[in-house]
mmCIF file of the C-alpha atoms, coordinates in Angstrom:
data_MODEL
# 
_entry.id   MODEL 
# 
loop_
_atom_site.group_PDB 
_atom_site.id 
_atom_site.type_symbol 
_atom_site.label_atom_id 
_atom_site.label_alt_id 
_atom_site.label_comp_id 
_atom_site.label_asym_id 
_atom_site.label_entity_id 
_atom_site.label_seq_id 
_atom_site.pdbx_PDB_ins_code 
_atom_site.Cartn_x 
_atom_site.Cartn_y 
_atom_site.Cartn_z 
_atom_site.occupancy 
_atom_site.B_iso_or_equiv 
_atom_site.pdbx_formal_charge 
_atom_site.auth_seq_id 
_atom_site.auth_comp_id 
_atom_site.auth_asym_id 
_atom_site.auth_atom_id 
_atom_site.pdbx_PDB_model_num 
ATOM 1   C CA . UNK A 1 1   ? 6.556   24.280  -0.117  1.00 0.00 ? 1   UNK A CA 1 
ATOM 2   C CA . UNK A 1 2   ? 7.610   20.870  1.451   1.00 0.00 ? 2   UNK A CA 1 
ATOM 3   C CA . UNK A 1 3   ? 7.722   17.498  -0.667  1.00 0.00 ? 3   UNK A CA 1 
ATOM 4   C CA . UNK A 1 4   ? 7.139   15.981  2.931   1.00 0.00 ? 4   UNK A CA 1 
ATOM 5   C CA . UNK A 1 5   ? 3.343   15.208  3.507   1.00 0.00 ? 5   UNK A CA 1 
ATOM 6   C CA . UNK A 1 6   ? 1.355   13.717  6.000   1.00 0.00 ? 6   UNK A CA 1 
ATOM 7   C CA . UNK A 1 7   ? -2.178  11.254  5.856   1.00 0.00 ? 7   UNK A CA 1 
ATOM 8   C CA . UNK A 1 8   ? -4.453  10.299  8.350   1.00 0.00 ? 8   UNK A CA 1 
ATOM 9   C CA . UNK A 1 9   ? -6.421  7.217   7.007   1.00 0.00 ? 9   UNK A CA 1 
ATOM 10  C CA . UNK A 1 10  ? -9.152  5.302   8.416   1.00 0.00 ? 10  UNK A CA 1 
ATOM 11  C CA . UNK A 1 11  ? -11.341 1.984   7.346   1.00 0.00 ? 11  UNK A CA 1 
ATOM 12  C CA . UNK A 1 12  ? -13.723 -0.771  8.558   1.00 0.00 ? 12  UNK A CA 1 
ATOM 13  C CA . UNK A 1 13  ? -11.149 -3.236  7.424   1.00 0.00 ? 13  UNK A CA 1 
ATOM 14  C CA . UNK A 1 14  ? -7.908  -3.988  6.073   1.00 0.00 ? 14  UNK A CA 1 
ATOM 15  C CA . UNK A 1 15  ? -5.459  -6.633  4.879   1.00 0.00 ? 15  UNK A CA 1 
ATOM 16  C CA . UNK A 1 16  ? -2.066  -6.292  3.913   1.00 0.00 ? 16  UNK A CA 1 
ATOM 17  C CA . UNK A 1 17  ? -1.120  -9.508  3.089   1.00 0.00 ? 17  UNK A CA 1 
ATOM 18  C CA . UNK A 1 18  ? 1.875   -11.492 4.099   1.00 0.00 ? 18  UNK A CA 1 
ATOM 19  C CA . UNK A 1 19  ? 2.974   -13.710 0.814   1.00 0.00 ? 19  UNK A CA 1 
ATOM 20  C CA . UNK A 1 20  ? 4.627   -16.173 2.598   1.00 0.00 ? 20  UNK A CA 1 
ATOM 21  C CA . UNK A 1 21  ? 0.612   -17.885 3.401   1.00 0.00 ? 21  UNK A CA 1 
ATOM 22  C CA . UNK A 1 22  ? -0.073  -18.708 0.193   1.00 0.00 ? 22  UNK A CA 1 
ATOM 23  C CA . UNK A 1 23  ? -3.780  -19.362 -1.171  1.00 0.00 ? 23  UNK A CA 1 
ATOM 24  C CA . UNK A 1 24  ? -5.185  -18.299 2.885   1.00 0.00 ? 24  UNK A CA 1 
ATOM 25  C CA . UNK A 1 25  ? -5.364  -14.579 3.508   1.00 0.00 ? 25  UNK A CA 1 
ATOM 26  C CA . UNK A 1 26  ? -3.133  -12.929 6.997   1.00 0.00 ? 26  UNK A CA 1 
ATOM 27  C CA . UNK A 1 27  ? -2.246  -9.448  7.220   1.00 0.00 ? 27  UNK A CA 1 
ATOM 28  C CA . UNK A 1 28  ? 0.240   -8.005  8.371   1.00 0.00 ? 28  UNK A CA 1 
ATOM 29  C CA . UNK A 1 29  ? 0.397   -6.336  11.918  1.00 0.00 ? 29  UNK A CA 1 
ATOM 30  C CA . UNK A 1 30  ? 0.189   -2.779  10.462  1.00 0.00 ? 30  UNK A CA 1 
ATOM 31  C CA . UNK A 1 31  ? 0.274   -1.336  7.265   1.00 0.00 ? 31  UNK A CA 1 
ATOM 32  C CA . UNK A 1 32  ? 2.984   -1.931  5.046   1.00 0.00 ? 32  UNK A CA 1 
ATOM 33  C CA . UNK A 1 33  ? 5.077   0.713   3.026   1.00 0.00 ? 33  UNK A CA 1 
ATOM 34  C CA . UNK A 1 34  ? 3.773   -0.482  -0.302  1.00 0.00 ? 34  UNK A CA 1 
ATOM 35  C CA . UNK A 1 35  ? 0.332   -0.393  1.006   1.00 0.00 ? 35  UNK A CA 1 
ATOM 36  C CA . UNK A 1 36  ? 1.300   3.611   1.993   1.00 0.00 ? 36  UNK A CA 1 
ATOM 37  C CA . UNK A 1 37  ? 3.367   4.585   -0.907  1.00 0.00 ? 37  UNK A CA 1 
ATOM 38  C CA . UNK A 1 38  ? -0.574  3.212   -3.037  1.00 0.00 ? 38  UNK A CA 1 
ATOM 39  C CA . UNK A 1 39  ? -2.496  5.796   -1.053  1.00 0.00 ? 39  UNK A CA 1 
ATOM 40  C CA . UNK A 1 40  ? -0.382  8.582   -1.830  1.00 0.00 ? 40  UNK A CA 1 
ATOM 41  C CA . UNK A 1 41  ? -0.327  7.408   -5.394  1.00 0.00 ? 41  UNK A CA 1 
ATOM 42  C CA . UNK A 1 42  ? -3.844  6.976   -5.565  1.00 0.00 ? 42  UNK A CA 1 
ATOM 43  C CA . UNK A 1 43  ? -3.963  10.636  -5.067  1.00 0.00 ? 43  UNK A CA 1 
ATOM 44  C CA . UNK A 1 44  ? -1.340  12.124  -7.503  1.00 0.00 ? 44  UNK A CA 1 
ATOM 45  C CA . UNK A 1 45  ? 0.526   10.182  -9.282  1.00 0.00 ? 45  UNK A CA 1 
ATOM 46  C CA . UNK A 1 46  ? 2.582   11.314  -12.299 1.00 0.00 ? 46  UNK A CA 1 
ATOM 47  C CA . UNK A 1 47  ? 5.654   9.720   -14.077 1.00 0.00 ? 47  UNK A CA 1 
ATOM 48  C CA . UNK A 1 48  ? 8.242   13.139  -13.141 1.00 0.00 ? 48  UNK A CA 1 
ATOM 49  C CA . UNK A 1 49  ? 7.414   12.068  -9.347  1.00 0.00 ? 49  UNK A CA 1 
ATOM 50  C CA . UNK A 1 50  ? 8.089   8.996   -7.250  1.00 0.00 ? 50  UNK A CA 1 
ATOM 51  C CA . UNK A 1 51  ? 7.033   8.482   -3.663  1.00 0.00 ? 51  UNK A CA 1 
ATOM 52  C CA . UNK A 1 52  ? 8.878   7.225   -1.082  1.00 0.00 ? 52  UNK A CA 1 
ATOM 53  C CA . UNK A 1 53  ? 7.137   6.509   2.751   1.00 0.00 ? 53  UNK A CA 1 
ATOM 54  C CA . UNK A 1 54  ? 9.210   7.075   5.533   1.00 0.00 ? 54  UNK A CA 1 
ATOM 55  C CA . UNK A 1 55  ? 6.373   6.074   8.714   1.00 0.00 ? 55  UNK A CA 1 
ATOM 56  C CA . UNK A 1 56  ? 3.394   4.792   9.960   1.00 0.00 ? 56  UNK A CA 1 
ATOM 57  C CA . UNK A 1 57  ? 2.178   5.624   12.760  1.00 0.00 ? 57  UNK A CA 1 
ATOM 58  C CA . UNK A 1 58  ? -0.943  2.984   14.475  1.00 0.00 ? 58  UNK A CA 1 
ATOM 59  C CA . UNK A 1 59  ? -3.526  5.303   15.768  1.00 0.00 ? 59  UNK A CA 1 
ATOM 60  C CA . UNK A 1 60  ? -5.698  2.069   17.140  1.00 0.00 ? 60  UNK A CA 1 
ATOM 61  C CA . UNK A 1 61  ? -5.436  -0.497  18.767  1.00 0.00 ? 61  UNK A CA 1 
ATOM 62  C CA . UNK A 1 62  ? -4.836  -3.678  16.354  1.00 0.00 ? 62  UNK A CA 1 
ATOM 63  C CA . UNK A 1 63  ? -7.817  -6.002  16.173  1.00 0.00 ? 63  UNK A CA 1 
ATOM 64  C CA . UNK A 1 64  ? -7.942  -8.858  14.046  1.00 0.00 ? 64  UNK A CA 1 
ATOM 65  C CA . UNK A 1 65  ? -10.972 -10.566 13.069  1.00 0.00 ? 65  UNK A CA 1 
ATOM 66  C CA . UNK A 1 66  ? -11.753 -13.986 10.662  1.00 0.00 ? 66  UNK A CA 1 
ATOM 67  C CA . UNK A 1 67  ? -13.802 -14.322 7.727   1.00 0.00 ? 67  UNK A CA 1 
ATOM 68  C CA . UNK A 1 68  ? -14.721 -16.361 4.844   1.00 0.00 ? 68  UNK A CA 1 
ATOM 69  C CA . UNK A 1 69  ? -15.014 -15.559 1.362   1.00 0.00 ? 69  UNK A CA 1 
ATOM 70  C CA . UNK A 1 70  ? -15.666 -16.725 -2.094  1.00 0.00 ? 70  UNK A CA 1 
ATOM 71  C CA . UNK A 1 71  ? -12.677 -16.348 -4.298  1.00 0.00 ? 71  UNK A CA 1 
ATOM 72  C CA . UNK A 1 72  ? -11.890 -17.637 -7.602  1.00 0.00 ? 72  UNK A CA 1 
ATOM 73  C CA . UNK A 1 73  ? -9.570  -20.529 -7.715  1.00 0.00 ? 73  UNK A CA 1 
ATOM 74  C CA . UNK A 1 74  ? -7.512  -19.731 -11.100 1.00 0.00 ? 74  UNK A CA 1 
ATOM 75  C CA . UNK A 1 75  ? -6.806  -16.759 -13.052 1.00 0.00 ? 75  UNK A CA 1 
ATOM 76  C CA . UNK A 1 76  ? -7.142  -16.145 -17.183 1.00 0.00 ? 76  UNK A CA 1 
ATOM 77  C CA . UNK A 1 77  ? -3.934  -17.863 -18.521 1.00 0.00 ? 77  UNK A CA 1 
ATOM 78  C CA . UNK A 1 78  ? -1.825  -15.667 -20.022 1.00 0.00 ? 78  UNK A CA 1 
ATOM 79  C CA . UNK A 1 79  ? -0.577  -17.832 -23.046 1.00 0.00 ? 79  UNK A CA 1 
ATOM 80  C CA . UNK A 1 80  ? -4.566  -17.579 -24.004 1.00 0.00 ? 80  UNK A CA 1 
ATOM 81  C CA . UNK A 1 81  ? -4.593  -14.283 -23.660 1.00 0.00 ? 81  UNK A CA 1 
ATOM 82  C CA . UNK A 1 82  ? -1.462  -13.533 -26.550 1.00 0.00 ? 82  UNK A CA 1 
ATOM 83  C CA . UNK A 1 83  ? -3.048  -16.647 -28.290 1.00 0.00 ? 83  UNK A CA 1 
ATOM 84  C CA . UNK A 1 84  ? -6.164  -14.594 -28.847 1.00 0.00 ? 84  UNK A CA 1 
ATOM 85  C CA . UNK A 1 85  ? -4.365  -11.354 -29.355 1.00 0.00 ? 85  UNK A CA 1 
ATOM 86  C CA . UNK A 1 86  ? -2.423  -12.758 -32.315 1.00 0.00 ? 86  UNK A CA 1 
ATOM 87  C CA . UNK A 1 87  ? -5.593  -14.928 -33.965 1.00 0.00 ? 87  UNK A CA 1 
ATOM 88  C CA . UNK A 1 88  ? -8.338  -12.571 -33.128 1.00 0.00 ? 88  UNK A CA 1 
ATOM 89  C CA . UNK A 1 89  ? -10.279 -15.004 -31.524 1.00 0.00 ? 89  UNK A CA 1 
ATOM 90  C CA . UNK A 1 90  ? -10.230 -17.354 -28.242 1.00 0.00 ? 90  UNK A CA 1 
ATOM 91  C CA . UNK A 1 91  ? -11.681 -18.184 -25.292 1.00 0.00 ? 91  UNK A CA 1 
ATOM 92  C CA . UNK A 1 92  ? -10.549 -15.367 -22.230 1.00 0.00 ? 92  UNK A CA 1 
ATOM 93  C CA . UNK A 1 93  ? -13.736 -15.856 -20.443 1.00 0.00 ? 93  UNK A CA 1 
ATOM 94  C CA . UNK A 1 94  ? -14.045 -16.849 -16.656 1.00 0.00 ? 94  UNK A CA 1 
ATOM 95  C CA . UNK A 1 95  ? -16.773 -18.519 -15.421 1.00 0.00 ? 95  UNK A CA 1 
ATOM 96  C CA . UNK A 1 96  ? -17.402 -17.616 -11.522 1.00 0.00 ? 96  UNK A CA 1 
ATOM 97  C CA . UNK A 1 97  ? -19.665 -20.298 -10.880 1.00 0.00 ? 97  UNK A CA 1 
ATOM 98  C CA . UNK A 1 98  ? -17.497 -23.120 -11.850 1.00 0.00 ? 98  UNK A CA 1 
ATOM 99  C CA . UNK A 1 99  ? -14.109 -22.157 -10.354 1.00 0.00 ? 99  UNK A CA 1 
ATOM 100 C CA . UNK A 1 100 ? -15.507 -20.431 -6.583  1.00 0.00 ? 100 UNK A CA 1 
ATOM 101 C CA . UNK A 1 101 ? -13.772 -21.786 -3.771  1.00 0.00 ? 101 UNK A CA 1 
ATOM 102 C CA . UNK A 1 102 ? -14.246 -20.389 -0.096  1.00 0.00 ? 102 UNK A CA 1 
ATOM 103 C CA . UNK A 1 103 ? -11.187 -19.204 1.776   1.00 0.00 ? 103 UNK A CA 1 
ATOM 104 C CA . UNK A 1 104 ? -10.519 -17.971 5.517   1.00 0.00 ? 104 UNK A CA 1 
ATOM 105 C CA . UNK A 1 105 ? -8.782  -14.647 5.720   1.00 0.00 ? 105 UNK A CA 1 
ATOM 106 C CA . UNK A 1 106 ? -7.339  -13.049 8.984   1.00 0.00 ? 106 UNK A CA 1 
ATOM 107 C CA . UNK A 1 107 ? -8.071  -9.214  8.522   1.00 0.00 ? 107 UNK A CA 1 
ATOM 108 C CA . UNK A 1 108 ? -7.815  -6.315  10.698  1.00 0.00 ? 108 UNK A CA 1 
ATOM 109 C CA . UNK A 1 109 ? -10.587 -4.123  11.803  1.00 0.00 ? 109 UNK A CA 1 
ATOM 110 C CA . UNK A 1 110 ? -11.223 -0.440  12.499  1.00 0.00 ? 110 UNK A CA 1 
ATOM 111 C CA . UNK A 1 111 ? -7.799  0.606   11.686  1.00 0.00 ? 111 UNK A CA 1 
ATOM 112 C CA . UNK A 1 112 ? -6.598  4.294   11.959  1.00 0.00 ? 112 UNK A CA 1 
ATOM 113 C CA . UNK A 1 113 ? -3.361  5.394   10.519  1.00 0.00 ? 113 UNK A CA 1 
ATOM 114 C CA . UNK A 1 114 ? -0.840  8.145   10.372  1.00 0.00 ? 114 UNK A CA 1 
ATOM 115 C CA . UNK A 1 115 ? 1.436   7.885   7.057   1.00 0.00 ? 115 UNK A CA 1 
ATOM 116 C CA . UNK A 1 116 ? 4.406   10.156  5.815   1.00 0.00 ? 116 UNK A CA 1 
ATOM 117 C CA . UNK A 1 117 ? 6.122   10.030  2.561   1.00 0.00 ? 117 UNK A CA 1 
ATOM 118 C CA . UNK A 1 118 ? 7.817   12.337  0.524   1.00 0.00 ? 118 UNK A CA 1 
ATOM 119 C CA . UNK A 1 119 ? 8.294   12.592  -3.235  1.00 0.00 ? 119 UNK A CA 1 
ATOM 120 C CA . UNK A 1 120 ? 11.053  12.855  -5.247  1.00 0.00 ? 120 UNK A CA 1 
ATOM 121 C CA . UNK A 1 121 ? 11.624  14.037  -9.007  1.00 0.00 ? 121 UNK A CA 1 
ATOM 122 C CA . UNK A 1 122 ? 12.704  11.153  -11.475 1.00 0.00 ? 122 UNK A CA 1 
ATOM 123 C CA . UNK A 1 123 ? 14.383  11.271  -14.597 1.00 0.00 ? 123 UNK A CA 1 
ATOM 124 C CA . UNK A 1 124 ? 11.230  11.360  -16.661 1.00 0.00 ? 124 UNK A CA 1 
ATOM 125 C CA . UNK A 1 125 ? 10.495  15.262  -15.278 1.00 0.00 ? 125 UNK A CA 1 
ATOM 126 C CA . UNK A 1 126 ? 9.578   17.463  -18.290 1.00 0.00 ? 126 UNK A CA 1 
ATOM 127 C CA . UNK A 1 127 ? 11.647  21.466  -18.595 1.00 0.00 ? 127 UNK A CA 1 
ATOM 128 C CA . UNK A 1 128 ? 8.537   22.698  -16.897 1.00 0.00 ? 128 UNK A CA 1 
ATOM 129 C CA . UNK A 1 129 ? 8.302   20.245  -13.384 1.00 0.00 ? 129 UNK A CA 1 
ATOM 130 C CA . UNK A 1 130 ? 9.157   21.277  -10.398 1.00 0.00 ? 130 UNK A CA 1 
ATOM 131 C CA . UNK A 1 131 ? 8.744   20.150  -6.815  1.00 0.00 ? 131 UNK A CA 1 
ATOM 132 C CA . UNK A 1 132 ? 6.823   22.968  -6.279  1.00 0.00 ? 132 UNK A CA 1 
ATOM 133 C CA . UNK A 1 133 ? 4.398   22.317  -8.656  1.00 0.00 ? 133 UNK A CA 1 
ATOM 134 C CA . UNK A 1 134 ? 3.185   18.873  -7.578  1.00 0.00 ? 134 UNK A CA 1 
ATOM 135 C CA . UNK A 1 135 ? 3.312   19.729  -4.220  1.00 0.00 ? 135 UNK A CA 1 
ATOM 136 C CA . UNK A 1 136 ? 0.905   22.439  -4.284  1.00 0.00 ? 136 UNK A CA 1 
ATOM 137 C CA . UNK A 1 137 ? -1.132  19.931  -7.120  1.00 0.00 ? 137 UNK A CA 1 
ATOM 138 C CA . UNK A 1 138 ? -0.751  16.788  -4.069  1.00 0.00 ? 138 UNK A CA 1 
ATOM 139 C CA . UNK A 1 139 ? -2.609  19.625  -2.159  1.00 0.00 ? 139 UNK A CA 1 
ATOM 140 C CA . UNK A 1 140 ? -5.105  20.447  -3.992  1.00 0.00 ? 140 UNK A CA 1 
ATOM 141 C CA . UNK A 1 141 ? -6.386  17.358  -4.250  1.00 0.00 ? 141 UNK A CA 1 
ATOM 142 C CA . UNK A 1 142 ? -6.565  16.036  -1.636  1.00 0.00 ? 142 UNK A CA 1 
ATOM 143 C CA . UNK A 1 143 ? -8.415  19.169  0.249   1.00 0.00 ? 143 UNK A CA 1 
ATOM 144 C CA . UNK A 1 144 ? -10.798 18.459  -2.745  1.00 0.00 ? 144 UNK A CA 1 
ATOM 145 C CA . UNK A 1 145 ? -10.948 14.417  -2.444  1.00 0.00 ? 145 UNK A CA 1 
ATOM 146 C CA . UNK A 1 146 ? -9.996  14.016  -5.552  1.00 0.00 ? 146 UNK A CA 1 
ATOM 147 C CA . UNK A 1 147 ? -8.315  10.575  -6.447  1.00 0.00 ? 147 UNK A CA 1 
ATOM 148 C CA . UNK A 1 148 ? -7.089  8.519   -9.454  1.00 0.00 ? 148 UNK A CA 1 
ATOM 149 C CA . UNK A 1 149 ? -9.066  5.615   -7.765  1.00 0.00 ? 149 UNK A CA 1 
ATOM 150 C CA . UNK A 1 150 ? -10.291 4.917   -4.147  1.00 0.00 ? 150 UNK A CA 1 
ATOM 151 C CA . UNK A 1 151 ? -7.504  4.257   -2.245  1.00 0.00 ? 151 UNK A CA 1 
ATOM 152 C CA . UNK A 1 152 ? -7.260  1.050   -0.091  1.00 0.00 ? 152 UNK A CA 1 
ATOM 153 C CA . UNK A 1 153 ? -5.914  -0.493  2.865   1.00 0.00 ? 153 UNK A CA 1 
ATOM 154 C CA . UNK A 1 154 ? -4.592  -3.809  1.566   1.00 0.00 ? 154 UNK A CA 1 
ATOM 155 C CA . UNK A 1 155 ? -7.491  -5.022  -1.179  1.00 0.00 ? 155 UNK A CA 1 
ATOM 156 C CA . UNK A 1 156 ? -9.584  -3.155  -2.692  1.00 0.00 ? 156 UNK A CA 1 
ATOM 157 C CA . UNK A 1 157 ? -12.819 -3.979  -1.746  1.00 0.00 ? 157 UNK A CA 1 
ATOM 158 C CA . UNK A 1 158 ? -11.389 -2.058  1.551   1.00 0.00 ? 158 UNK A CA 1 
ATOM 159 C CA . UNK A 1 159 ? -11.673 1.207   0.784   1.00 0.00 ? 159 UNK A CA 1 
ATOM 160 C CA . UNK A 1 160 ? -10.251 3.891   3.258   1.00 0.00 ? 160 UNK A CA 1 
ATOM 161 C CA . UNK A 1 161 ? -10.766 7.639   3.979   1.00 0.00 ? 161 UNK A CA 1 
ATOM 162 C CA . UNK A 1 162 ? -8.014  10.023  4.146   1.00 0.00 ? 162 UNK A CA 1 
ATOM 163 C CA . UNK A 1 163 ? -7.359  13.764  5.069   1.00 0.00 ? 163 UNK A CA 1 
ATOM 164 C CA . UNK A 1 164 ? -4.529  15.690  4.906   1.00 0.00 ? 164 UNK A CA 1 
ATOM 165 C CA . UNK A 1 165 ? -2.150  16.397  8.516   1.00 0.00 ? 165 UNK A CA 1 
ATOM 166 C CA . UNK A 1 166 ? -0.326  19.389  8.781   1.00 0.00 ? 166 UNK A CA 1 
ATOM 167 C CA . UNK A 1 167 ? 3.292   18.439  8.745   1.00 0.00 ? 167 UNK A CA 1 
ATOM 168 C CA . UNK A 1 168 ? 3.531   20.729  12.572  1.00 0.00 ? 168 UNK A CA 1 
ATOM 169 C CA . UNK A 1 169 ? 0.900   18.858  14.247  1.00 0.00 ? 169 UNK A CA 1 
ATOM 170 C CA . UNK A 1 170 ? 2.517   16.783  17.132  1.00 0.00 ? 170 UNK A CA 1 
ATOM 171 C CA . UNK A 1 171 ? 1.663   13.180  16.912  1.00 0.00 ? 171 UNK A CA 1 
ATOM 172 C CA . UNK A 1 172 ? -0.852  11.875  19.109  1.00 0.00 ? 172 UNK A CA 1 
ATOM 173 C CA . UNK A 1 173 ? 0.168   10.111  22.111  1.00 0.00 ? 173 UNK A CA 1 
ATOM 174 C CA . UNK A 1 174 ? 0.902   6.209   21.266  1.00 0.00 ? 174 UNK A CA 1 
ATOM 175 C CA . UNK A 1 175 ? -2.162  3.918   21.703  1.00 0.00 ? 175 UNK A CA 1 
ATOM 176 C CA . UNK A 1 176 ? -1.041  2.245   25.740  1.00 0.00 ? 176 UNK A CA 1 
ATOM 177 C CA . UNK A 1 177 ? -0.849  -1.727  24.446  1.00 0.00 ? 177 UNK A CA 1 
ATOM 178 C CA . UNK A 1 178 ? 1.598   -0.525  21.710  1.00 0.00 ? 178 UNK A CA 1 
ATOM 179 C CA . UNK A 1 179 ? 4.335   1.330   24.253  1.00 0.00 ? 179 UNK A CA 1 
ATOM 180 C CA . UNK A 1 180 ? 7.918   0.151   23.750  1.00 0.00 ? 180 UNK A CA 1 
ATOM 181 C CA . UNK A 1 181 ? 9.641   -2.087  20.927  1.00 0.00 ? 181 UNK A CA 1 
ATOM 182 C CA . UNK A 1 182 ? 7.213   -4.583  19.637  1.00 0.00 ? 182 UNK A CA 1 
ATOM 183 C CA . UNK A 1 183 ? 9.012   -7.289  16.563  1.00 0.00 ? 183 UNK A CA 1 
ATOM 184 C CA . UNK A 1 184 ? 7.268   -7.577  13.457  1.00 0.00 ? 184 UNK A CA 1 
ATOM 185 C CA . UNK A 1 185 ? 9.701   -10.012 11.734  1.00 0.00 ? 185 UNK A CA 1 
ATOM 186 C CA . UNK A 1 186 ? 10.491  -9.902  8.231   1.00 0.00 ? 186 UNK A CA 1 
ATOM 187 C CA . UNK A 1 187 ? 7.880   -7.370  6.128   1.00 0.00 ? 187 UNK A CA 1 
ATOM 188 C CA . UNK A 1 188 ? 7.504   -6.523  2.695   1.00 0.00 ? 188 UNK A CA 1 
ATOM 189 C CA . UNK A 1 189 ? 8.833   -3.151  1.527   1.00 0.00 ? 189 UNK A CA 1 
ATOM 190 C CA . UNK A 1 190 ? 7.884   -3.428  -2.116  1.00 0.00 ? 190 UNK A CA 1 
ATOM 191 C CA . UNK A 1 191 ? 8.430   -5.268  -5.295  1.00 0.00 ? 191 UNK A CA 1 
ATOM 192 C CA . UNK A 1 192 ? 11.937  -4.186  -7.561  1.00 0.00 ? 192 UNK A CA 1 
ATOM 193 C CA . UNK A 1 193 ? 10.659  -3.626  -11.392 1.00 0.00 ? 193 UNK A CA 1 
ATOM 194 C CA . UNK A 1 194 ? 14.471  -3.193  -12.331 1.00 0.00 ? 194 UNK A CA 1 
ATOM 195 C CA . UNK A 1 195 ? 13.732  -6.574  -14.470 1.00 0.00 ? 195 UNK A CA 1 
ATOM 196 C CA . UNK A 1 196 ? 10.241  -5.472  -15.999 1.00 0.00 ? 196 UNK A CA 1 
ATOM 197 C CA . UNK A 1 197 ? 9.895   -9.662  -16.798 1.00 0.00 ? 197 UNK A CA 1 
ATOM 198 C CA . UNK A 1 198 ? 10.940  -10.865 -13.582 1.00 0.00 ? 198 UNK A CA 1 
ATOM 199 C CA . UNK A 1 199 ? 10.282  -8.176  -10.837 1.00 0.00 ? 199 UNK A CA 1 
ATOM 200 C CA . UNK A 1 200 ? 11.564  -8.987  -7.234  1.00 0.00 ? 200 UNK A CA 1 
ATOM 201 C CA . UNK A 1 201 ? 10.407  -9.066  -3.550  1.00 0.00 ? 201 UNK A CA 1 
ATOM 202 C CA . UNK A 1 202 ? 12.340  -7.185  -0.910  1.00 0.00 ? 202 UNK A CA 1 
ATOM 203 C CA . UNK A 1 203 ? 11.988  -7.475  2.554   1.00 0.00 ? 203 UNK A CA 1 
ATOM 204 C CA . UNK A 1 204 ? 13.011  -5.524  6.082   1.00 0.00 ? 204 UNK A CA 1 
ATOM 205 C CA . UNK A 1 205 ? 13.210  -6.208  9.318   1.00 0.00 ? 205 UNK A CA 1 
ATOM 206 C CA . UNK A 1 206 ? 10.792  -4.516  10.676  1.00 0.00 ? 206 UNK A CA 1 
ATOM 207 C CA . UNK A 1 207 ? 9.994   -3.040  14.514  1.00 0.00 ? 207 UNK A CA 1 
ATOM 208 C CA . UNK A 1 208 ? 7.175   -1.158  15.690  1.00 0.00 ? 208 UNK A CA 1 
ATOM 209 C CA . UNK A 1 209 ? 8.419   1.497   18.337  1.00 0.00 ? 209 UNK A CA 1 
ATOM 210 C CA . UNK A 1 210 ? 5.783   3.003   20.744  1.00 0.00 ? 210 UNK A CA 1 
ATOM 211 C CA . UNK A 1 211 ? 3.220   2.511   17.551  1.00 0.00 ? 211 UNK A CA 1 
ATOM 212 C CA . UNK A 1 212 ? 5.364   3.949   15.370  1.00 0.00 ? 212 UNK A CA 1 
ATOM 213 C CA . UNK A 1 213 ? 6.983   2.019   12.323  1.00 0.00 ? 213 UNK A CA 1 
ATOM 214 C CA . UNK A 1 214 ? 10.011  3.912   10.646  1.00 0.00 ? 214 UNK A CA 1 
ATOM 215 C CA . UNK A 1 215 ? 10.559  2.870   6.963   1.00 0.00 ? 215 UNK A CA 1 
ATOM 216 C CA . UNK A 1 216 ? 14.030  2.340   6.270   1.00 0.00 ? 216 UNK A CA 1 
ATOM 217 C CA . UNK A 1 217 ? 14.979  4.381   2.714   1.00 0.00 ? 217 UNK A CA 1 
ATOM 218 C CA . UNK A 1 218 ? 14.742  2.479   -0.582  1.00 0.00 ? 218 UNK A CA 1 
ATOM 219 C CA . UNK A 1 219 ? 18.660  2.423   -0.772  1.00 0.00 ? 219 UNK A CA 1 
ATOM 220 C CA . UNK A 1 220 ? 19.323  1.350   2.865   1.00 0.00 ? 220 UNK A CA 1 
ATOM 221 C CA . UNK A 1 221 ? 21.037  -1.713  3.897   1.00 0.00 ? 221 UNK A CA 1 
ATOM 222 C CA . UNK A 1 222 ? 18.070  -2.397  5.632   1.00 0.00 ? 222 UNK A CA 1 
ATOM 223 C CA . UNK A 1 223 ? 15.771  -3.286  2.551   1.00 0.00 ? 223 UNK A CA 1 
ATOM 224 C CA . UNK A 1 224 ? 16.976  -7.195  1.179   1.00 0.00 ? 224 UNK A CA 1 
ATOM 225 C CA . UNK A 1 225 ? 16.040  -8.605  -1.432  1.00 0.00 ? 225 UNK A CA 1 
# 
């Protein structure tokens, strides 16, 4: 059985967010392979596997669309948090009401997606893993919609469906406003947890051909960080 699998996803909304906008929300033209490499997660994930997404493929047209919403302003600081772990006591509480601020987020809307990855064994496989044996697993689950948690395109409050694609079926024929090369500019690949206390952005350059947006691999020249 392949270690190759294919997802076709679907939500109301979605927002992968691009970190260079700070405290306002703005997604990302498509999904990014973080966002993909979640989903597939989401689904099976296990410390003797590690997935790695090779495409996305836009199955919609992309629609954008502007909203407002409450956020906190602040997060729980963390020196309170080991203050109170080492004393027994302290104050870890957050009080909604006093720290809401209202900020304008461009999403996008009624998104359908396409998303291959493959997974790979790591060096934390037991004597009895096998490829075989999550694939079939990866499988299983999904036909079942089973899921560690709900996956999501972006945040969580977006929730997506998903359902399996054989790996056979041709693609469907690119949506007409997405034909030919179309620049996406710099896009997040994932964060690098080589440094646990300091983990790292990386970044491609990234191009969406007829709809289609081919993730360079992890060790490419392609991915800077």
């Amino acid at each position: 059985m392949s270690n190759r699998f294919c997802l076709e996803i679907s939500g109301d909304m979605a927002c992968f967010t691009r970190p260079e906008m700070k405290a306002e929300r703005v997604s990302y033209d498509v999904m990014t392979p973080s966002a993909a490499r979640a989903i597939f997660e989401s689904i099976l994930w296990k410390p003797a596997i590690r997935w790695i997404p090779e495409s996305v493929e836009v199955l919609a047209p992309i629609r954008w669309s502007s909203i407002r919403r409450n956020e906190v302003g602040s997060k729980i600081s963390l020196s309170n948090v080991k203050s109170a772990m080492k004393s027994g006591r302290g104050q870890l509480g957050l009080y909604v009401e006093e720290d809401r601020q209202q900020r304008a987020s461009l999403l996008l809307r009624d998104v359908r997606y396409r998303i291959t990855a493959r997974f790979e064994m790591t060096d934390r496989a037991g004597a009895g893993d096998n490829p075989v044996k999550f694939a079939e697993m990866f499988v299983r689950r999904v036909q079942k919609g089973q899921c560690i948690n709900q996956p999501y395109l972006g945040c969580r409050e977006f929730a997506c469906d998903f359902t399996l694609v054989d790996n056979s079926t041709p693609a469907p024929l690119p949506v007409s406003e997405l034909a030919g090369a179309r620049p996406l500019g710099w896009m997040l690949y994932d964060m690098d947890f080589t440094d646990s206390d300091d983990p790292m952005p990386r970044f491609f350059n990234a191009t969406l051909q007829d709809g289609v947006l081919q993730i360079p691999a992890p060790d490419s020249e392609e991915i800077r960080g």
